[in-house]
N, C-alpha and C positions, 0 to 999 in steps of 0.2 A: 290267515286267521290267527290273532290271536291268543293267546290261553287270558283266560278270565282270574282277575282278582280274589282270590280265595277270600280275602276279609268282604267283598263284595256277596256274600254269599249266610252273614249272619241274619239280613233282613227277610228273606225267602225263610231259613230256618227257623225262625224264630215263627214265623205266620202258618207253615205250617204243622209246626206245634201245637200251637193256639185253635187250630182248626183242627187239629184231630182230639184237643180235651174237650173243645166244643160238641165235635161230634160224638166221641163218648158220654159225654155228660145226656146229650139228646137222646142218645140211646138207653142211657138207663130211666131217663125220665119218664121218658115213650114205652118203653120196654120195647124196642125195635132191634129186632138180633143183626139186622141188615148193617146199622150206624156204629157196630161194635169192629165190623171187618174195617171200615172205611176209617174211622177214627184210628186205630192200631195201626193200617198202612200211612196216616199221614202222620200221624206221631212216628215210625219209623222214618220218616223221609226228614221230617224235622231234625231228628236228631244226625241223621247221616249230614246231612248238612250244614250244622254246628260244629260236626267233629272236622270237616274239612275246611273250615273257615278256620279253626284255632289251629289249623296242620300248618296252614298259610303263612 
């Protein structure tokens, strides 16, 4: 097994960024309190995944 390319790792970041201001954004437009957890957890994962692509 390999270890993976950390610069390989900006594209997944960045998408899951984008899908959790998406889902925030749904969430306040809906007023859905449910799309507020899920957007938050994918904007965490986005960023975790940013910062270890620029560790790289």
């Amino acid at each position: 097994m390999t270890p993976q390319d950390p610069k390989q790792l900006r594209g997944p970041g960045i998408a899951f960024l984008g899908a959790g201001v998406a889902f925030s954004a749904a969430a306040l437009a809906a007023g859905q309190a449910a799309f507020i957890g899920v957007g938050s957890a994918l904007i965490a994962l986005g960023v975790v995944f940013l910062a270890r692509s620029r560790r790289g």
